[in-house]
C-alpha positions in Angstrom: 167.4 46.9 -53.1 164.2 44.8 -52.6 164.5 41.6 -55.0 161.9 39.5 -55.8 162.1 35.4 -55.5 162.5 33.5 -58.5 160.1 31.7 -59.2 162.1 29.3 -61.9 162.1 26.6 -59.7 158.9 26.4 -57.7 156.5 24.3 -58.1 153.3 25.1 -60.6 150.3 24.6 -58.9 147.3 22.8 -60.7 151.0 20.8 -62.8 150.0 17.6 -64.4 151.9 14.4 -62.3 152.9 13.0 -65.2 154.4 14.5 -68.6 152.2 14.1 -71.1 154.3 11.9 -73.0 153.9 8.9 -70.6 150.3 9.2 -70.2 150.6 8.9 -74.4 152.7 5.9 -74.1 150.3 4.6 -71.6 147.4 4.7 -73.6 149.7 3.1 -76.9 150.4 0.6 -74.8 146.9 -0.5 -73.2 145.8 -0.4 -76.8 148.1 -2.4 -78.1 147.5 -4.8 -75.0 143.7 -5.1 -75.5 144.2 -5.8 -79.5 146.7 -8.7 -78.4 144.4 -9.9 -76.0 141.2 -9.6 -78.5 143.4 -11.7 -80.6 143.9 -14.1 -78.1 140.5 -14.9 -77.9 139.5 -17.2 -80.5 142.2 -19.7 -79.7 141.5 -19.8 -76.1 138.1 -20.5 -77.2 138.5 -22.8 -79.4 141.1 -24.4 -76.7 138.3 -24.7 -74.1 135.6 -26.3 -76.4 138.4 -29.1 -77.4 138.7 -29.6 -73.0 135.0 -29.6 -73.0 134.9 -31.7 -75.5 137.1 -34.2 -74.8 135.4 -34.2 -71.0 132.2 -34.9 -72.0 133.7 -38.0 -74.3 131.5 -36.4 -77.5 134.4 -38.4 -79.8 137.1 -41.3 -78.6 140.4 -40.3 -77.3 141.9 -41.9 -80.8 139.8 -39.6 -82.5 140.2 -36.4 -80.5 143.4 -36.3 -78.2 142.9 -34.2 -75.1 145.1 -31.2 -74.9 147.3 -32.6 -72.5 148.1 -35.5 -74.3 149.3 -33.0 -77.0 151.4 -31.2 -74.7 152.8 -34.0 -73.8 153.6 -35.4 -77.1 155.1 -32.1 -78.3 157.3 -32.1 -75.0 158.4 -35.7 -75.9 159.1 -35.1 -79.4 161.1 -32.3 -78.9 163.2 -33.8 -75.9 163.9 -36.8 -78.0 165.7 -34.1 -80.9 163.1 -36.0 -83.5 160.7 -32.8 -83.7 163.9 -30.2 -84.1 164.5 -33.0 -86.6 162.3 -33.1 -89.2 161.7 -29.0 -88.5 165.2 -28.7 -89.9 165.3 -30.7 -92.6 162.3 -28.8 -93.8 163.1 -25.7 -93.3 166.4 -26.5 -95.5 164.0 -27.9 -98.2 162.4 -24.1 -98.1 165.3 -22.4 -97.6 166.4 -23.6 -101.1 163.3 -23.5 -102.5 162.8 -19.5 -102.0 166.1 -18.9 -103.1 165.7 -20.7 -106.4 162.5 -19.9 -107.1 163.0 -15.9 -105.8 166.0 -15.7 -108.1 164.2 -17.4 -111.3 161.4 -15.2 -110.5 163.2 -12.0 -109.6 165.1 -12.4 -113.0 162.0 -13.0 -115.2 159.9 -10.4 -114.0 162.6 -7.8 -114.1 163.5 -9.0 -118.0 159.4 -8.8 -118.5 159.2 -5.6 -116.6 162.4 -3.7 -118.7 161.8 -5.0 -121.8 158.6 -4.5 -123.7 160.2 -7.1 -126.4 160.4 -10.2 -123.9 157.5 -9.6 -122.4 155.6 -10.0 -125.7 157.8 -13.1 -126.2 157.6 -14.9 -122.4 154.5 -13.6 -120.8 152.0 -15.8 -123.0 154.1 -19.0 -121.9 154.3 -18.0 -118.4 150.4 -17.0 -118.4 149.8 -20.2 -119.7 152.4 -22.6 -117.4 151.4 -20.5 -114.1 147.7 -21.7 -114.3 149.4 -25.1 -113.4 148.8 -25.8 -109.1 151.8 -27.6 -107.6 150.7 -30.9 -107.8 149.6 -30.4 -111.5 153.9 -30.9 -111.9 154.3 -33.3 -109.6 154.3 -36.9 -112.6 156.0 -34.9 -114.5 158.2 -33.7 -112.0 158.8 -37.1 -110.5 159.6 -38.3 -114.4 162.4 -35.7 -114.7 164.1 -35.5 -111.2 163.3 -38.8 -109.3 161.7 -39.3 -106.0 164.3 -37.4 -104.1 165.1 -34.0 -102.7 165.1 -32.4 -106.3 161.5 -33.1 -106.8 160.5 -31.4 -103.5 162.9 -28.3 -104.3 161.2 -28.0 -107.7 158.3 -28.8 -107.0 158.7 -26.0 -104.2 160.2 -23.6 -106.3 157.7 -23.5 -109.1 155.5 -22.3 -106.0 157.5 -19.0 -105.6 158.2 -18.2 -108.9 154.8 -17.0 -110.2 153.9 -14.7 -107.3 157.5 -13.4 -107.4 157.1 -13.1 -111.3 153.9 -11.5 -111.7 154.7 -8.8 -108.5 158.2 -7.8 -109.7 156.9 -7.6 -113.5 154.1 -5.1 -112.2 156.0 -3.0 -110.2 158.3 -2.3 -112.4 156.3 -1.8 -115.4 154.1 0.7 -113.5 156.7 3.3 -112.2 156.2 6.7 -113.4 158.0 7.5 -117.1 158.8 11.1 -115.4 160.8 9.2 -112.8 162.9 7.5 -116.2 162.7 11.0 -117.6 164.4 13.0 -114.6 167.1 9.9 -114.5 167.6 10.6 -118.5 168.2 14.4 -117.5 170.8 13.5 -114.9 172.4 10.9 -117.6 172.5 8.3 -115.1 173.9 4.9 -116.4 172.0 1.5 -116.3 173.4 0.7 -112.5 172.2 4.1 -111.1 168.8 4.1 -112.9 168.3 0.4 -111.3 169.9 1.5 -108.0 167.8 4.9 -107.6 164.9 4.8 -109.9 163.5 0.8 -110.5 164.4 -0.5 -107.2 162.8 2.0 -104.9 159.8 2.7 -107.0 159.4 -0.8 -107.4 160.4 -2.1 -104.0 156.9 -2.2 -102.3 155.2 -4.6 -105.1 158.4 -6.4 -105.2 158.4 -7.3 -101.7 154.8 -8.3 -102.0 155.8 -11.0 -104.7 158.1 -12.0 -102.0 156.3 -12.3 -99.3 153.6 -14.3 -101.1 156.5 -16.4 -102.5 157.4 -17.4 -99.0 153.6 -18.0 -98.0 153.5 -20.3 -101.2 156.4 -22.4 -100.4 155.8 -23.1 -96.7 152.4 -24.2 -97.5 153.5 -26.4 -101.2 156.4 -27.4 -98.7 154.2 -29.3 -96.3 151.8 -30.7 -99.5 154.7 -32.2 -101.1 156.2 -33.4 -97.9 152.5 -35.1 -97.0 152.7 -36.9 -100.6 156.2 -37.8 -101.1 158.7 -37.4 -98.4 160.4 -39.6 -95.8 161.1 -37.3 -93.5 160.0 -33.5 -92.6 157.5 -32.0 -90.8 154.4 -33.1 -93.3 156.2 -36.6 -92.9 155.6 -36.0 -89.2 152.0 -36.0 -89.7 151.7 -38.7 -92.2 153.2 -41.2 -89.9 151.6 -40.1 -87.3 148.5 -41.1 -89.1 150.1 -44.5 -90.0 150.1 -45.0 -86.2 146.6 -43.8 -85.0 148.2 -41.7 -83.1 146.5 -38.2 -83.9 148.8 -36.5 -81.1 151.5 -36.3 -83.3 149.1 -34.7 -85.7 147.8 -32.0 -84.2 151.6 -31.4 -83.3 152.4 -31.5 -86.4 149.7 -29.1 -87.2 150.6 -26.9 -84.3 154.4 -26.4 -85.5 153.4 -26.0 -89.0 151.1 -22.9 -87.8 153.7 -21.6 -85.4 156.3 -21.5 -88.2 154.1 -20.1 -90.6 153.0 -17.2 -88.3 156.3 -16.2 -87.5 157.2 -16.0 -90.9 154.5 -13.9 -92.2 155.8 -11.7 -89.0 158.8 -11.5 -89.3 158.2 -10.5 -93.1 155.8 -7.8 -91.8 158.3 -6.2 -89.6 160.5 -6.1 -92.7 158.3 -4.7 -95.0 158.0 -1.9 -92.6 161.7 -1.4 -92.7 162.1 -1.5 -96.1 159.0 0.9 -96.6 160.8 3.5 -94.5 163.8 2.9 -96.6 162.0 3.6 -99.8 160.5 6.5 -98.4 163.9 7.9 -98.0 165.6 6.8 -101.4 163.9 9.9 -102.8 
């Protein structure tokens, strides 16, 4: 009996040399590359008009530091511990900060957002009292707490809690009644209605006020710091000042960026997370 070769195993002719797959993943990834690198542009711009700059001698040296000298100065600072210093000590100041002022806000918008009744009794104040910037508090702040670390945590705090307030108070107060409706059907209690209706329905606008929060009180942080503070990263750059030395600044002004950015990435990436999550709560 005459059998025919399989032909399972033999080569197509005219076959792609790569799935298609990888050649997807390629082409994600060169993307994502050239976005990065169109991003990378404007500093390494702005990086060669300082060199320029500075070798053309358009402003004095105490005036405009060269970018090595900043290198240098930001290698020095952070050998010595001083730099890690006063990073820490600030980053304790917002540590506190966001979690007083994201609890008080959490709390008041969800009481606003629940409850028809104290929002009609506590949203005039707050309307009124939010219009107040950061250093609108700060004589009556120093008055009540002192000069010390509990004026720069309030000070802070106030900071968070109206972004915080005015997000969560939203979010909640715009979910769906049919979503309250279906959890009346199912007769779920108070926990259950928080835990599978308000929080996910609400969880996007939340995180919003949060993420603003956290904006707020790294950049109130370093404005309070800069006015009344001893120590701390804005302190950094107010002695710096003292001493001519606008190194230090610039530093200062470097770390203050860095820190900021990877917050508001590291926030992102969450957000991301959590939107999945909420996606899948339902």
């Amino acid at each position: 009996m005459n059998t025919v070769p399989s032909t399972r195993y033999l080569p197509v002719r005219g076959a792609t040399p790569a799935p298609a797959s990888w050649r997807a993943f390629a082409a994600a990834f060169a993307r994502r590359f050239s976005i990065s690198a169109c991003g990378l542009l404007p500093p390494l711009l702005l990086l060669a008009a300082w060199q320029h700059a500075v070798d053309e001698r358009w402003l004095a040296e105490q005036i405009l530091p060269p970018p090595a000298l900043v290198w240098q100065s930001l290698a020095e600072l952070w050998d010595s511990g001083e730099l890690a210093s006063h990073l820490s000590i600030s980053l304790s100041r917002f540590g506190w900060s966001l979690l007083i002022g994201g609890g008080v806000g959490l709390l008041l918008g969800s009481v606003m957002g629940i409850s028809r009744s104290a929002r009609a009794y506590l949203y005039p104040s707050f309307s009124l009292l939010s219009q107040f910037p950061v250093v609108g508090w700060i004589p009556l702040l120093i008055i009540v707490a002192g000069l010390g670390e509990a004026l720069k945590i309030s000070a802070i705090s106030i900071a968070v809690v109206v972004p915080v307030v005015v997000n969560t108070d939203m979010g909640i107060a715009n979910i769906p009644r049919a979503l309250l409706e279906v959890a009346k059907v199912y007769r779920f209690n108070g926990l259950q209605v928080a835990g599978r209706v308000v929080l996910p329905a609400a969880c996007a606008s939340i995180f919003n006020g949060l993420r603003q929060g956290v904006m707020q009180a790294w950049l109130s942080l370093v404005f309070v710091e800069l006015l009344a503070s001893s120590e701390g990263i804005g302190y950094l750059m107010v002695w710096g000042r003292q001493l001519l030395q606008l190194d230090i600044v610039v530093v200062a002004m470097i770390v203050i960026g860095a820190v900021g950015l990877l917050l508001d990435r590291g926030l992102g990436l969450l957000e991301s997370r959590l939107q999945g999550w909420r996606r899948g709560a339902y």
